[in-house]
Wavefront OBJ file of the C-alpha trace (Angstrom):
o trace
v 119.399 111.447 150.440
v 118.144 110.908 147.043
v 116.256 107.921 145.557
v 118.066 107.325 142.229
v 121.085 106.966 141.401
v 123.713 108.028 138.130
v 125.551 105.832 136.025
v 128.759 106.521 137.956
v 127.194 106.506 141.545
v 125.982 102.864 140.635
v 129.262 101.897 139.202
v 131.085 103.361 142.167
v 128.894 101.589 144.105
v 129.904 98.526 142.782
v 133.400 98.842 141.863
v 132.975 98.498 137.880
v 132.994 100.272 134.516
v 129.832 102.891 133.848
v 130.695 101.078 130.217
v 129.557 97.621 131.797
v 126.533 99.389 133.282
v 125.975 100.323 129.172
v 126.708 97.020 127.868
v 123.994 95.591 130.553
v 121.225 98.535 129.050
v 121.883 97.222 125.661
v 121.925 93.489 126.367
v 118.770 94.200 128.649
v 120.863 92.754 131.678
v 121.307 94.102 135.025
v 118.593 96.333 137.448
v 116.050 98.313 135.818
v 116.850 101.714 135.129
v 115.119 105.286 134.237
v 115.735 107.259 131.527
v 115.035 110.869 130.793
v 116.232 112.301 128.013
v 119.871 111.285 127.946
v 120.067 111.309 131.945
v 120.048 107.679 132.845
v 118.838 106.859 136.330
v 118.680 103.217 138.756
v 116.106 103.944 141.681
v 117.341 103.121 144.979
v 114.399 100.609 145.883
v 115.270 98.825 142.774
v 119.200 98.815 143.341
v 118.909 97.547 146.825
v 116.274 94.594 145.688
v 119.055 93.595 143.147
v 121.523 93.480 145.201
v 119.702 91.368 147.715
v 118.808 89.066 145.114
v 121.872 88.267 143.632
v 123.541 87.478 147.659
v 120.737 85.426 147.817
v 121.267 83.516 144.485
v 117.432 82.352 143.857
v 116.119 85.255 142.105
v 117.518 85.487 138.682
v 115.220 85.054 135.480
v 114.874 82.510 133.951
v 115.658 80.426 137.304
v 112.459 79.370 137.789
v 111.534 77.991 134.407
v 114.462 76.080 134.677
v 113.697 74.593 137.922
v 110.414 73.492 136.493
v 111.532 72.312 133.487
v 114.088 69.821 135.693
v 111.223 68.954 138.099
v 109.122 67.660 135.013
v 111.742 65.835 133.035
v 114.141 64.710 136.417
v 116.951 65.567 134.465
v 118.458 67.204 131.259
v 121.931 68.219 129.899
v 122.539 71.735 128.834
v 121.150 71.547 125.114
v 117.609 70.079 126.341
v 117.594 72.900 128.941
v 118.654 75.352 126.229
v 116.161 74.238 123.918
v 113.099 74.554 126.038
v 113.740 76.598 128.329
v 113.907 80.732 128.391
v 112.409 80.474 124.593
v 115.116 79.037 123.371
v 116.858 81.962 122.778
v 119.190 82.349 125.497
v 123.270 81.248 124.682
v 124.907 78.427 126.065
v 127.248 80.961 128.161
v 123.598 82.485 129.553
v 121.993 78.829 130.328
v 125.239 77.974 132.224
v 125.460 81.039 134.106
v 121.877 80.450 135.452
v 122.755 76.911 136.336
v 125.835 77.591 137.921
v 124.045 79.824 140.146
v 121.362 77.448 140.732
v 124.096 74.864 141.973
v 126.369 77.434 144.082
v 123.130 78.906 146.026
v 123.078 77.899 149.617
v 121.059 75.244 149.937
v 122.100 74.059 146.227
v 118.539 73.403 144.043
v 120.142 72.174 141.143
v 122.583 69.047 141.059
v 125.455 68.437 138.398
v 126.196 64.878 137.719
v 128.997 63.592 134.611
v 127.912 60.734 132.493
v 129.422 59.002 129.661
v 126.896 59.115 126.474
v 127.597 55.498 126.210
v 129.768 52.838 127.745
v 132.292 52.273 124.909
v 132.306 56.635 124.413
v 134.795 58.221 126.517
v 133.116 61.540 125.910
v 131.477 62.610 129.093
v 128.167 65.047 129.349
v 127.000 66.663 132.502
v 123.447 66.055 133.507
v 121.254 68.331 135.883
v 118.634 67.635 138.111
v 117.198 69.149 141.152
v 118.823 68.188 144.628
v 116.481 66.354 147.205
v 114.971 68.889 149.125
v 115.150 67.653 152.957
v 111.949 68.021 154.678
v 111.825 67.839 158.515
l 1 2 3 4 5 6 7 8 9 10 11 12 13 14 15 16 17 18 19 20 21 22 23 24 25 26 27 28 29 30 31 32 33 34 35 36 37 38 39 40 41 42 43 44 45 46 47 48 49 50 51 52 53 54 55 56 57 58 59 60 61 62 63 64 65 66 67 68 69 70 71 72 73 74 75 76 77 78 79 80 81 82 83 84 85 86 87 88 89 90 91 92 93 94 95 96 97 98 99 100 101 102 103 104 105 106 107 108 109 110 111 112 113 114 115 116 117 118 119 120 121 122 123 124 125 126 127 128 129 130 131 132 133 134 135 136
């Protein structure tokens, strides 16, 4: 059995596009890859660790400064988060999709709770903090 895999056999593999597999190489998403000359291969090692991590839900960068960032300040809405974590430079859309994942993991890390910016404001604004870890 071989140790890397093609474009396609990863795509098969996962039921999507080879095109998504591009858009990930030029966004600088998705596993790591190898690539020799135009041949573009994903080792198997590296594959299988990805896929692990994402059923698991805790290993994503960017994650982790996050979680920090909420266990200094207690809590933050999305623009505070935004704004110092990840550089700064990461989109709304990316900063949500890391805290979605850090609230959907089993056991959750990362709590969502609705506030109203002030009591005569109807606007609402989501704040996040980290769950209460249960030690026994």
């Amino acid at each position: 059995m071989s140790t890397t895999l093609t474009e396609l056999e990863l795509a098969m593999r996962w039921t999507m596009s080879p095109k998504t597999l591009q858009r990930w190489r030029a966004t600088h998403r998705g596993p790591e890859y190898l690539k020799l000359g135009k041949k573009i291969q994903y080792p198997l090692a590296v594959i299988e660790d990805y896929e692990n991590q994402a059923r698991t839900n805790i290993a994503f960068s960017g994650d982790d400064e996050i979680l920090l960032y909420l266990q200094q300040t207690g809590q933050a809405d999305l623009d505070q988060i935004r704004a110092a974590c990840l550089g700064g430079k990461k989109s709304h859309s990316q900063i949500q999709s890391h805290l979605y994942r850090l609230t959907r993991c089993t056991p959750p890390q990362v709590k969502a709770t609705m506030r109203a910016q002030d009591p005569d404001s109807p606007v609402m604004t989501v704040f996040y903090s980290l769950c209460p870890c249960d030690e026994q």
